[in-house]
BATOR-88680 format. One record per atom (N, C-alpha, C, O): residue number from 1; x, y, z; residue in three letters; atom name. Coordinates in nm, 3 decimals. Layout:
(NUM (X Y Z) "ALA" "CA")
...
! end
This chain:
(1 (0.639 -2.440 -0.166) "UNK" "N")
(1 (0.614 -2.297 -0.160) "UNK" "CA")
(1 (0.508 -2.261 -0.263) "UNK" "C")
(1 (0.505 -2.285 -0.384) "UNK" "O")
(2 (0.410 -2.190 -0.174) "UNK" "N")
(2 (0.305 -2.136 -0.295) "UNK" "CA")
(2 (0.363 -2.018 -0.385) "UNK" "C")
(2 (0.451 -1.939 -0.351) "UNK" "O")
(3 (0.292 -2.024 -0.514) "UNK" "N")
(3 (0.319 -1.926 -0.604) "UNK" "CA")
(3 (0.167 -1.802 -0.616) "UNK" "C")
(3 (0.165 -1.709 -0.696) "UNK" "O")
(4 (0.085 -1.823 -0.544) "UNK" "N")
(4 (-0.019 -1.812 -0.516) "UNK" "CA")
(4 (-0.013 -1.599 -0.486) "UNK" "C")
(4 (0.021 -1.562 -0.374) "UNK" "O")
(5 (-0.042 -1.512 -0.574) "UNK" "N")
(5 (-0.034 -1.390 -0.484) "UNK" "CA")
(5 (-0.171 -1.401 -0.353) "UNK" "C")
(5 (-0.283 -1.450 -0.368) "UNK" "O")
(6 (-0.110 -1.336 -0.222) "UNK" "N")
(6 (-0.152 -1.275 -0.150) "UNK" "CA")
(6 (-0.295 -1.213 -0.211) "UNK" "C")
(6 (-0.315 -1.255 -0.325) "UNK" "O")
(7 (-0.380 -1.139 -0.171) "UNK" "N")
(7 (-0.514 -1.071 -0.171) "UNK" "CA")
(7 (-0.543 -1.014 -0.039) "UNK" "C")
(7 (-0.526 -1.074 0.067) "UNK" "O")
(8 (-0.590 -0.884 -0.053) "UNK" "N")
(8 (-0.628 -0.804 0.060) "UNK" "CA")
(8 (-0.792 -0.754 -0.004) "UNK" "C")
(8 (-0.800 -0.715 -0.120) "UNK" "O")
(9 (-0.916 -0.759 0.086) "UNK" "N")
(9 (-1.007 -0.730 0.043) "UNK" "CA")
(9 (-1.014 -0.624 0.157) "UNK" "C")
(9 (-0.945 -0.632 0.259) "UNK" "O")
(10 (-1.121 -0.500 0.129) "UNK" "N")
(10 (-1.144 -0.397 0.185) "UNK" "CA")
(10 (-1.318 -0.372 0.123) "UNK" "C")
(10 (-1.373 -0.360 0.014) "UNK" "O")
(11 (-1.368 -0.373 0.309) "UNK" "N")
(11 (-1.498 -0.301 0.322) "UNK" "CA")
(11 (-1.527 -0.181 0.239) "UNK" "C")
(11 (-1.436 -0.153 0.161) "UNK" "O")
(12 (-1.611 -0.118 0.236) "UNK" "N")
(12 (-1.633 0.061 0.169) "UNK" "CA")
(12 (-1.644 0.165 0.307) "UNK" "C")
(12 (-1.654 0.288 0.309) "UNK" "O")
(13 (-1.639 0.076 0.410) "UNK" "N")
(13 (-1.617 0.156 0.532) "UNK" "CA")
(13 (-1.491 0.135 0.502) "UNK" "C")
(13 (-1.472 0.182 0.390) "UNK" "O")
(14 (-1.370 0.077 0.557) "UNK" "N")
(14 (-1.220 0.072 0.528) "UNK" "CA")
(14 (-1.178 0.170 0.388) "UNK" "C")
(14 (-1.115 0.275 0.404) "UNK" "O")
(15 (-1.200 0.145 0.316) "UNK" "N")
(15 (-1.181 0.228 0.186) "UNK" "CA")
(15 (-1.199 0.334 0.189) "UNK" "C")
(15 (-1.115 0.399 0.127) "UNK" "O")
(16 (-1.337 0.434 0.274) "UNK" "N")
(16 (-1.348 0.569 0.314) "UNK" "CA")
(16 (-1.219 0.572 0.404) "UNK" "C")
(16 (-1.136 0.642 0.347) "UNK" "O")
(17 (-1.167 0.517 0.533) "UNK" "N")
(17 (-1.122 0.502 0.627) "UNK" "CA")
(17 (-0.960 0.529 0.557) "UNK" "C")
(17 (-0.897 0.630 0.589) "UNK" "O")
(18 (-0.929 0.472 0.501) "UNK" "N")
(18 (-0.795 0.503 0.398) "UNK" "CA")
(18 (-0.786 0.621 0.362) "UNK" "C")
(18 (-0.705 0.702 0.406) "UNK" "O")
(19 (-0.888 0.644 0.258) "UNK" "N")
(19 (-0.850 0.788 0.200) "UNK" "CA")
(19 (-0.848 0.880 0.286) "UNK" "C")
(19 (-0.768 0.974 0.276) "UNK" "O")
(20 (-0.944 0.869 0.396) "UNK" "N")
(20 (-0.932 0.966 0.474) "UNK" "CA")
(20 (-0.827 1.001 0.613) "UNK" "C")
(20 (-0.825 1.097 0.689) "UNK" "O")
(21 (-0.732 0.860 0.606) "UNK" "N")
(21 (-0.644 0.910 0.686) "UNK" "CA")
(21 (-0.486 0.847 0.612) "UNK" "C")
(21 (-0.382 0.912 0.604) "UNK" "O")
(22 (-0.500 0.752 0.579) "UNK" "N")
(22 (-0.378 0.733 0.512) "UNK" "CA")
(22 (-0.310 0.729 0.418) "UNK" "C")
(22 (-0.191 0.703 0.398) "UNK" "O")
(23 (-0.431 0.767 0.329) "UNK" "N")
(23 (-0.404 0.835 0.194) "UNK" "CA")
(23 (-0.464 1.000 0.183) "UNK" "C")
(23 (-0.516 1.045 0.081) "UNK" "O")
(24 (-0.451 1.051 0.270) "UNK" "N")
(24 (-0.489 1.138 0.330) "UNK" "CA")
(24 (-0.430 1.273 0.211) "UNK" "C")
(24 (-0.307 1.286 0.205) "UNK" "O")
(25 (-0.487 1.334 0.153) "UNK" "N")
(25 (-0.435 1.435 0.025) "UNK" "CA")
(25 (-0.389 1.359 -0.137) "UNK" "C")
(25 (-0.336 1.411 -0.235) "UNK" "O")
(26 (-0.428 1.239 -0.117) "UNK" "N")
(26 (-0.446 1.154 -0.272) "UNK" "CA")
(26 (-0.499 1.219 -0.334) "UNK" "C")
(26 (-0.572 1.313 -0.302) "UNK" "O")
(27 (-0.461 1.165 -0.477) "UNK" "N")
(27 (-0.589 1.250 -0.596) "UNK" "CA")
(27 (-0.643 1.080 -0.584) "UNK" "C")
(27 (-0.574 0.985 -0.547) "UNK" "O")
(28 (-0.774 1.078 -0.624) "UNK" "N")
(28 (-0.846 0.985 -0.678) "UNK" "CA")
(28 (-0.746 0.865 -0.766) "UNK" "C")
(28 (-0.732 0.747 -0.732) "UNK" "O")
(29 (-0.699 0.917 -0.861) "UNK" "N")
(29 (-0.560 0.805 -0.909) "UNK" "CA")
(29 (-0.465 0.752 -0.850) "UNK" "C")
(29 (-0.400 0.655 -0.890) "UNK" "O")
(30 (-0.446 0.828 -0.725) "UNK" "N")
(30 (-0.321 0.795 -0.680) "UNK" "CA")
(30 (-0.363 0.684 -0.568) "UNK" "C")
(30 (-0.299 0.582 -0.543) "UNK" "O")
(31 (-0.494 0.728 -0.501) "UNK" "N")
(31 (-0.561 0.647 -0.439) "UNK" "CA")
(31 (-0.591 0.514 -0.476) "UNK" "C")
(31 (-0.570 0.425 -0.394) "UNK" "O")
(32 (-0.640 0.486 -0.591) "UNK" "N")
(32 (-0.753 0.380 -0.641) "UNK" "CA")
(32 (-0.591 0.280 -0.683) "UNK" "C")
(32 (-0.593 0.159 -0.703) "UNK" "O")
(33 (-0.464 0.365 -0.688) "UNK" "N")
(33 (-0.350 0.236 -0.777) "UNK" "CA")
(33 (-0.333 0.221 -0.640) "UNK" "C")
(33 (-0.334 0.101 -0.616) "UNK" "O")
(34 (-0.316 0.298 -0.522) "UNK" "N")
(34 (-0.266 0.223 -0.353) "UNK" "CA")
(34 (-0.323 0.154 -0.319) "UNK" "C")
(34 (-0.261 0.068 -0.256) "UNK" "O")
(35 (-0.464 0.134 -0.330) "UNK" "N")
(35 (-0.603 0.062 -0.301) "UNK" "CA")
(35 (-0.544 -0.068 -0.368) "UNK" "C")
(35 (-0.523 -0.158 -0.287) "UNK" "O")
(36 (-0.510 -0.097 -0.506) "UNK" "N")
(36 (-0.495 -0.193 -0.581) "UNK" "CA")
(36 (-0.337 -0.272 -0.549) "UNK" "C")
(36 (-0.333 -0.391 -0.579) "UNK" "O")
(37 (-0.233 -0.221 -0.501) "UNK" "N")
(37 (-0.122 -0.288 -0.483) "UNK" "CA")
(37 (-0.134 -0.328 -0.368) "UNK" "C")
(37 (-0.071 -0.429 -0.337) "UNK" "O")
(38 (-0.206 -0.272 -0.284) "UNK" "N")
(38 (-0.249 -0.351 -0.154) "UNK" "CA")
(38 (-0.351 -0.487 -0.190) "UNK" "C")
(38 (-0.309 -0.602 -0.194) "UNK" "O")
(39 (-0.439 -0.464 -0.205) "UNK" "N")
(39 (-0.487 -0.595 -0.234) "UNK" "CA")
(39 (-0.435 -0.686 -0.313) "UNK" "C")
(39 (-0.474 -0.801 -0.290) "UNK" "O")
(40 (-0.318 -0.664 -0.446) "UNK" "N")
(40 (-0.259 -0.723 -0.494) "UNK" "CA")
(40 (-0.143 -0.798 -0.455) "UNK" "C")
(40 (-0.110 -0.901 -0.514) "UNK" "O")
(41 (-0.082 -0.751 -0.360) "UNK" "N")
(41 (0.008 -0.747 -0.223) "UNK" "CA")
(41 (-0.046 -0.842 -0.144) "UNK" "C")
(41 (-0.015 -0.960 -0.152) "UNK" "O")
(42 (-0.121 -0.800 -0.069) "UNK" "N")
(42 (-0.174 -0.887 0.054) "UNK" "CA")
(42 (-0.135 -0.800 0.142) "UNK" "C")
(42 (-0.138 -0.844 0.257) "UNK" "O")
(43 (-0.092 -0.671 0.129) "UNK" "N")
(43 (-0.051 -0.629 0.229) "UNK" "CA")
(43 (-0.123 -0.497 0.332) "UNK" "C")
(43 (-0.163 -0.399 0.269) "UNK" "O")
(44 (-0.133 -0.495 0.426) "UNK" "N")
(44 (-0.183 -0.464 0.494) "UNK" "CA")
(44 (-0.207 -0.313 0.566) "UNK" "C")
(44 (-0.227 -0.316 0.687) "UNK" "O")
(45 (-0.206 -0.179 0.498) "UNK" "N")
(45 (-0.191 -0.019 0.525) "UNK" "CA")
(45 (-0.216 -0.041 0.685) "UNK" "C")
(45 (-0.122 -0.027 0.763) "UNK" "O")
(46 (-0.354 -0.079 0.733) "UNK" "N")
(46 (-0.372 -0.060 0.865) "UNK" "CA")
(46 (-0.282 -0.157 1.003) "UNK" "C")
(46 (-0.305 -0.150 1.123) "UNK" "O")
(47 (-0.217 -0.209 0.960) "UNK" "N")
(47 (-0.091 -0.268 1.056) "UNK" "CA")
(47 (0.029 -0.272 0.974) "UNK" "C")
(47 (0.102 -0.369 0.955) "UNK" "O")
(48 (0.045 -0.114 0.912) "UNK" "N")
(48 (0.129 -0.042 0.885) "UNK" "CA")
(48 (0.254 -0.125 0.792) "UNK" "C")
(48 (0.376 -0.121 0.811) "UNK" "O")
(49 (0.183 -0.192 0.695) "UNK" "N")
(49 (0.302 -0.297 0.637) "UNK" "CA")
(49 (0.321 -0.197 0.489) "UNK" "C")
(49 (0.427 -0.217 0.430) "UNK" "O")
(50 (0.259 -0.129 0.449) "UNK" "N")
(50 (0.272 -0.089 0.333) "UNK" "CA")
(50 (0.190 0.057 0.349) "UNK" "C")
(50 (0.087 0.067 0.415) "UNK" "O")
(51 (0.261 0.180 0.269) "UNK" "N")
(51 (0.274 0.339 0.319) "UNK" "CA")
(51 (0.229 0.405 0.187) "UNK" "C")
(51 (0.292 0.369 0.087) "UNK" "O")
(52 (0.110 0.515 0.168) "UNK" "N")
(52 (0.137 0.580 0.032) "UNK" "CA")
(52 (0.217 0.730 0.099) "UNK" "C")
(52 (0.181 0.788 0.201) "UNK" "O")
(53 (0.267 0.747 0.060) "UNK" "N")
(53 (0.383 0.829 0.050) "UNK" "CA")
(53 (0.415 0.955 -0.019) "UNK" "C")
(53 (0.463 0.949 -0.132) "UNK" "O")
(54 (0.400 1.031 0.018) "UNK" "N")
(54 (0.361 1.191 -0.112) "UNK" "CA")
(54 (0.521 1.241 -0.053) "UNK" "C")
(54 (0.564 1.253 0.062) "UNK" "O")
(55 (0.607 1.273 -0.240) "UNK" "N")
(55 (0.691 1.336 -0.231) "UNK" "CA")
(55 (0.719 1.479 -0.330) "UNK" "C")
(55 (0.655 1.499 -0.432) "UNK" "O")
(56 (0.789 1.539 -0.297) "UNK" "N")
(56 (0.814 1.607 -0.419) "UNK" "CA")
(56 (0.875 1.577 -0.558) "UNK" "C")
(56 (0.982 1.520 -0.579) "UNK" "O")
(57 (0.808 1.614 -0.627) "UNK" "N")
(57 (0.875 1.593 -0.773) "UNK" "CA")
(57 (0.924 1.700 -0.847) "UNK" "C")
(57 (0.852 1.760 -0.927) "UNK" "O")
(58 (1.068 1.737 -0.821) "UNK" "N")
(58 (1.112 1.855 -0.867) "UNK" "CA")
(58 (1.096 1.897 -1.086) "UNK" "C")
(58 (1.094 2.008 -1.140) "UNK" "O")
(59 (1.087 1.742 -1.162) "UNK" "N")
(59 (1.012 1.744 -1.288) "UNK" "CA")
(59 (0.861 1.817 -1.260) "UNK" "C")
(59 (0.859 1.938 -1.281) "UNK" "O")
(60 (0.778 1.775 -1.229) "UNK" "N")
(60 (0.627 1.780 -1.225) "UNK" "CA")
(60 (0.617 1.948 -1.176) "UNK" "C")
(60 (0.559 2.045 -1.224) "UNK" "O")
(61 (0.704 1.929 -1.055) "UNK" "N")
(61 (0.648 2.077 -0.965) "UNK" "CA")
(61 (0.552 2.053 -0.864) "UNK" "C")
(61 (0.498 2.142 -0.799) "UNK" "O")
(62 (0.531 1.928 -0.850) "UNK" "N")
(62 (0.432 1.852 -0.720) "UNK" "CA")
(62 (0.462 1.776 -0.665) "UNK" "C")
(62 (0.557 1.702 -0.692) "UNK" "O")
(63 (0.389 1.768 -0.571) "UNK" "N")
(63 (0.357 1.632 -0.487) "UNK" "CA")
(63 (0.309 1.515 -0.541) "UNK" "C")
(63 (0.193 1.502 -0.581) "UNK" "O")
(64 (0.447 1.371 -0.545) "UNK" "N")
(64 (0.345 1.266 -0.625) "UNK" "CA")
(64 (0.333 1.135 -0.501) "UNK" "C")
(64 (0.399 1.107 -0.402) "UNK" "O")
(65 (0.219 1.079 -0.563) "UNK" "N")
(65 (0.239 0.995 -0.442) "UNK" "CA")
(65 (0.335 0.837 -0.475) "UNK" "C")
(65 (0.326 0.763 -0.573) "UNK" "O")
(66 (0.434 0.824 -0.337) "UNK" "N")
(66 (0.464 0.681 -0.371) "UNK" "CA")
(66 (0.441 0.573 -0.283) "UNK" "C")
(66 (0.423 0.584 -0.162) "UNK" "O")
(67 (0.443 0.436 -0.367) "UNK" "N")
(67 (0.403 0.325 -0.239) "UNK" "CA")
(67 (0.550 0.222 -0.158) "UNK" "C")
(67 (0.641 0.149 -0.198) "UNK" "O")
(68 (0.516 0.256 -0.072) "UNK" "N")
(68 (0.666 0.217 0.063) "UNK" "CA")
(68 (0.643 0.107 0.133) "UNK" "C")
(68 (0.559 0.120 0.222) "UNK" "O")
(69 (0.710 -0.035 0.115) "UNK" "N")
(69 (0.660 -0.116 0.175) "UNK" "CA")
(69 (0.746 -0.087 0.322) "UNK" "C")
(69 (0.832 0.001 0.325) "UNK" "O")
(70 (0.712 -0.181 0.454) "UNK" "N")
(70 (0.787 -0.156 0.559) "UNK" "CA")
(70 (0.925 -0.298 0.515) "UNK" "C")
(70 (0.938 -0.379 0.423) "UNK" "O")
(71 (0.994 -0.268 0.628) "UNK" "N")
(71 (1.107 -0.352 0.644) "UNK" "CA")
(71 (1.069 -0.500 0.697) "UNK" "C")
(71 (1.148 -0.592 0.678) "UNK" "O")
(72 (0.953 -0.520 0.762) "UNK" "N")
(72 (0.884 -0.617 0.852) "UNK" "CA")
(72 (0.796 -0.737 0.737) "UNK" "C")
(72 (0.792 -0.859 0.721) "UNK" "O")
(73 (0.724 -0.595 0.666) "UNK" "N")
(73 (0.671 -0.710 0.545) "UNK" "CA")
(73 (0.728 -0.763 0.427) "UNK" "C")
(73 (0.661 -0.828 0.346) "UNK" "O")
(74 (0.865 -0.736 0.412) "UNK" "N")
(74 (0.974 -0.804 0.326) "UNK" "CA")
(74 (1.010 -0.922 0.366) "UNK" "C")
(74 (1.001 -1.025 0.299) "UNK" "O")
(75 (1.076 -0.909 0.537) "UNK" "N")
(75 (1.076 -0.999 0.614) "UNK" "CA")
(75 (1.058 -1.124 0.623) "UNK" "C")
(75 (1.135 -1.220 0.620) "UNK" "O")
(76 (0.890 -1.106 0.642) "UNK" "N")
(76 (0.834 -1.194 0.679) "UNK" "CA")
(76 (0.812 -1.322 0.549) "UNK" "C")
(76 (0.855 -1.437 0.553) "UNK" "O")
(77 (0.748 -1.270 0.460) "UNK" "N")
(77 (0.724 -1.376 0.356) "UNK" "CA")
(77 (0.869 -1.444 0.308) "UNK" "C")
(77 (0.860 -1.560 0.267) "UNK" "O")
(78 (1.006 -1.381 0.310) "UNK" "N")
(78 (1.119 -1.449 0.309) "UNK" "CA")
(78 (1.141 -1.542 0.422) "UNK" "C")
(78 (1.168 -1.657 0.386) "UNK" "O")
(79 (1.136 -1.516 0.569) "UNK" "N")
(79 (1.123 -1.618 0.654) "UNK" "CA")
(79 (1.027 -1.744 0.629) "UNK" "C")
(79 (1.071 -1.859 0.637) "UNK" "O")
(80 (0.961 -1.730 0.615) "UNK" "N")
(80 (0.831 -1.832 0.609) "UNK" "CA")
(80 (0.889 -1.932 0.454) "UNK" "C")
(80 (0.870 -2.053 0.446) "UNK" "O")
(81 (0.939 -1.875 0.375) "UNK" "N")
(81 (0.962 -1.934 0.239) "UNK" "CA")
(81 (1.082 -2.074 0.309) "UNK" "C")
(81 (1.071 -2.196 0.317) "UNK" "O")
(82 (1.193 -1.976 0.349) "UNK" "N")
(82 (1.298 -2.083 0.425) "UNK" "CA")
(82 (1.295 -2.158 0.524) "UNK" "C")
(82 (1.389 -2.203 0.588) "UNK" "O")
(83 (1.139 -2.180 0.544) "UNK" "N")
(83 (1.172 -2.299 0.648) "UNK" "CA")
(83 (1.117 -2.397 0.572) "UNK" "C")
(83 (1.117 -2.514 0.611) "UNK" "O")
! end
């Protein structure tokens, strides 16, 4: 078993393409750390493996954003480990 992290690289077309729909109301910070756990990840926003996520924060008084992996990309890298 590799110990190796995953890597996701992204075009500057893809990267407009993000903010503008699936990070869709990011601040710039909240953006650039989703940008970074994805590629740090390996995981994939556009075949929906990993979500930024805006909730309320009843401390703050805003909307913060959080990152949601899916149920599929937990999954998978545990399957693959056990065989």
């Amino acid at each position: 078993m590799s110990t190796e992290l995953a890597t996701i690289a992204f075009t500057p077309e893809k990267l407009d393409l993000l903010k503008r729909t699936i990070c869709q109301g990011s601040t710039d910070d909240e953006f650039e750390l989703f940008a970074n756990v994805c590629r740090r990840t390996g995981l994939d926003p556009f075949a929906r493996q990993i979500f930024a996520v805006k909730r309320w924060d009843s401390q703050l008084k805003r909307n913060t954003m959080a990152v949601q992996v899916s149920r599929s990309s937990i999954r998978v890298p545990n399957a693959e480990s056990s065989s």
